[in-house]
C-alpha positions, 0 to 999 in steps of 0.5 A: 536474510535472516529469519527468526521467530521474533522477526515472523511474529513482527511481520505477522502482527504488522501484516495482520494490522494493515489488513484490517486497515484495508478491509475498514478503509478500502470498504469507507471509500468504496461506500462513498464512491459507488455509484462509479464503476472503478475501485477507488477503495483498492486504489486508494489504499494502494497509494496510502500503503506506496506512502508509508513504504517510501517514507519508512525506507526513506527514514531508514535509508537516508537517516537510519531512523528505523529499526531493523525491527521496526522496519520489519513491522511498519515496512514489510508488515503493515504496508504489506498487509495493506496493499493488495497486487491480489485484489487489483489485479482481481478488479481490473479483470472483472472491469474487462470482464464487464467490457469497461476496458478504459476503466481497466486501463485506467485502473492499472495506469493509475495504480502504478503512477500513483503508486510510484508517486507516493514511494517518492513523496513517502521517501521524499518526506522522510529526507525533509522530516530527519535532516 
């Protein structure tokens, strides 16, 4: 791997764009849905961020369409900063703390099934979009 101080810069600014992608759009969909008790905003950025990650390594692996540098920023970085292993696995304690042990179990099921879904659209899509 190499790593260099343009290469940093890159992951930094994509990092810090994806998270502020999740702080808006996490917190939109959680005000829309909280009269539930599952965190629908975590998971849904968890699956947009699955979406671009296997697109953008589709593009790049079935047709070299990106950048080492452009990877860098869209893969590693704004993907990276937008989903969160931290806050899921946060929430899914807390939802066994409060005893709601199915809404655990569902939180984890579905954010791994979906999560993989969406590498596999993502890459998927990417095939069809650069053939």
């Amino acid at each position: 791997m190499r790593i260099d101080a343009s290469s940093a810069a890159v992951v930094f600014v994509g990092g810090g764009l994806g998270a502020v992608t999740r702080w808006i759009l996490a917190g939109l969909v959680q005000e829309r849905t909280s009269n539930v008790t599952f965190p629908w905003g975590t998971f849904v950025v968890n699956l947009v961020g699955s979406l671009i990650l296997g697109f953008a390594m589709g593009a790049t692996i079935l047709h070299g369409v990106l950048t080492r540098t452009e990877r860098l920023l869209v893969a590693t970085g704004y993907a990276g900063g937008l989903t969160t292993f931290s806050t899921l696995s946060y929430e899914t304690f807390m939802l066994i703390k409060e005893g709601l042990l199915e809404q655990a179990l569902m939180n984890i099921i579905l954010s791994l099934l979906g999560g993989l879904l969406m590498i596999y659209v993502g890459y998927t899509v990417a095939g069809l979009v650069y053939r």
